[in-house]
N, C-alpha and C positions, 0 to 999 in steps of 0.2 A: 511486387511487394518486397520490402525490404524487411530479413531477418537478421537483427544484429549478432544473435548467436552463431547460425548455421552460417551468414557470408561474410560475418568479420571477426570470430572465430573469439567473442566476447561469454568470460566462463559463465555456465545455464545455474550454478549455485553458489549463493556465497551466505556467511554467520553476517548476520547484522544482528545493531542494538534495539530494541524497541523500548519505547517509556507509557508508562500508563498511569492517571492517577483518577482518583473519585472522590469526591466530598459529598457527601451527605446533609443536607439538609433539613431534613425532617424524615418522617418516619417512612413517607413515598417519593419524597424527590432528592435528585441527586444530582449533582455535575461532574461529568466526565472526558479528559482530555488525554491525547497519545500524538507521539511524533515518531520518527524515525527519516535515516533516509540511508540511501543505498549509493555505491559508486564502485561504477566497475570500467577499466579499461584493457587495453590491447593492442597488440604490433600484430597485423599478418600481411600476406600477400594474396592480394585481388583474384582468383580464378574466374573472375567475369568482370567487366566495365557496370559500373551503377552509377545511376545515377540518384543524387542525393540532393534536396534542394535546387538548387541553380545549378549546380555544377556536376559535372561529368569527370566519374574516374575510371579509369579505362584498365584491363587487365593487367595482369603482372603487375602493377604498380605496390609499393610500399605501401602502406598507409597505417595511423594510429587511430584506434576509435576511443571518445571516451562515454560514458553514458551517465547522469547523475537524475536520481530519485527522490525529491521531500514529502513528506505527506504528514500530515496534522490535519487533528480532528478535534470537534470541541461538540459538543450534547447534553441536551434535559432528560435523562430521564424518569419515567412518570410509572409509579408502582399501579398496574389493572388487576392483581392476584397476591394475596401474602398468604405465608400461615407458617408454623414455628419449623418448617422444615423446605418449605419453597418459597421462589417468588417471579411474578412474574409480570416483565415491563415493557413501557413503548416509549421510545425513543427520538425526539429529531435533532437535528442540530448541520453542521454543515462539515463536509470535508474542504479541505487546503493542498492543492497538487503543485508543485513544481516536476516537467520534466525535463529535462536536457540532455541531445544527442549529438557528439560534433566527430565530424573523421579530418583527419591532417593529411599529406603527405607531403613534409619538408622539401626533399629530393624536386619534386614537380611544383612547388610553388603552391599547392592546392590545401583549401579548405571550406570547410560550412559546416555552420551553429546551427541547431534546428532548435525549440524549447518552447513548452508551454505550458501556462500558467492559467489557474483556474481556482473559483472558490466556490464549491456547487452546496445547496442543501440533500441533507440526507434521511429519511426516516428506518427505522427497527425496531426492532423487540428482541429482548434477550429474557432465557429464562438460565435459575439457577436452583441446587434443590441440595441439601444436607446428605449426601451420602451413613456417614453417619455421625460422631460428635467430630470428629477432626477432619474429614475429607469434603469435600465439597465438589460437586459436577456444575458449571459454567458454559451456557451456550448463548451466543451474540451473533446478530446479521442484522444488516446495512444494505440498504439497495437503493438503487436511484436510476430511474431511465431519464437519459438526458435527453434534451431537445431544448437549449436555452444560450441565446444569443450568436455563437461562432463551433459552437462543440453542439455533436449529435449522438446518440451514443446511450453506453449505460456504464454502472458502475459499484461493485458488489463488496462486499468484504464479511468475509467470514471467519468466527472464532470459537474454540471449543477448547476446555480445559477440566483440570483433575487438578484441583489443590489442597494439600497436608499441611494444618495448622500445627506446626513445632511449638511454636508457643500464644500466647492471647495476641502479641499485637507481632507475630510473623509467620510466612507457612514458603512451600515451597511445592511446586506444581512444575506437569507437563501439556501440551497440548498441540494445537494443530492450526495456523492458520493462514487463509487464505484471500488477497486481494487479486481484484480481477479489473480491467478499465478497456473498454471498448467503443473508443470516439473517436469519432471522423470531425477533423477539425477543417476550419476555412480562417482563420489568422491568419493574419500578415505574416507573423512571425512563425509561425508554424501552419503549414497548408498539407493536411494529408492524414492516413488512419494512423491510429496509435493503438494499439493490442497488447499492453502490459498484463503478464500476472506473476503474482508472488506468494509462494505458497509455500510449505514445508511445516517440518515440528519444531518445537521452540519448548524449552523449559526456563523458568521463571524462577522470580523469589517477589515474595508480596508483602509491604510492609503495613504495619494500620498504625493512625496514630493518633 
């Protein structure tokens, strides 16, 4: 197995943007979408030969890695609990994955693209609940066990927040979340496991309008 962190020395944290938005539709249903994507790269030098794709690089060698992450989401969700200080819902809709990994080394002539691309459904339930007039606790999960055409696998994402309404149509929050994707793919374009996760805390500003 190949770790891009620990043998191509690709940094394990970095600040990204996320975007989130909802509309509301009526008093139980809602549409919900979010993007983000990530990209990290790096110079080291090889303390073991890997092989990657088709090609073999062999110790010592130079090499640049780079790694790029998309993901977008899009979802119905459907109110099964309200009352003036909770609510509580279920969720489906579909995720949207691009991944992309490629290593270079100028010097030796050497490269390969790995990447893949995927638009799986997803179902959840998220509850939320009035701490008190201005605070709000937000909890959201997403889960999917794949088994569907070239990917096999599962695929999780989890979120939790604390948000302070500063005023009617803005607040501002902290919170904690986490994507996890565990599929064994057989593509052309991409033949092999993939073991992404992306977790950390995140603070926010939320607008309504």
């Amino acid at each position: 197995d190949l770790d891009l962190e620990q043998d191509l020395q690709l940094d394990d944290s970095e600040t990204l943007t996320q975007y989130y938005a909802s509309l509301r539709v009526s008093s139980k249903v809602s549409f919900e979408g979010g993007y983000f994507e990530l990209g990290r790269s790096a110079q080291s030098r090889l303390t073991g030969s890997i092989l990657f794709g088709d090609t073999q690089f062999p110790v010592n060698l130079d090499v640049a890695t780079a790694f790029e992450a998309d993901v977008a989401m899009l979802s119905l969700r459907w109110a099964l609990l309200q009352s003036d200080r909770m609510e509580l819902a279920a969720s489906g809709g579909a995720y949207w994955m691009s991944l992309k990994a490629g290593i270079e080394s100028e010097g030796a002539g050497l490269n390969e693209l790995a990447e893949a691309d995927s638009a799986l459904p997803m179902a959840g339930l998220s509850f939320a609940m009035n701490l008190t007039r201005n605070l709000q606790l937000t909890l959201n999960g997403d889960y999917l066990p794949v088994d569907y055409d070239e990917f096999d696998g599962s695929i999780a994402s989890y979120r939790a927040g604390l948000r302070y309404r500063l005023l009617n149509n803005m607040g501002i929050g902290i919170g904690y979340d986490m994507l996890d994707v565990d599929i064994d793919s057989t593509s052309s374009s991409f033949s092999g496991f993939v073991k992404y996760r992306q977790q950390g805390p995140k603070a926010f500003l939320a607008l309504r309008f």
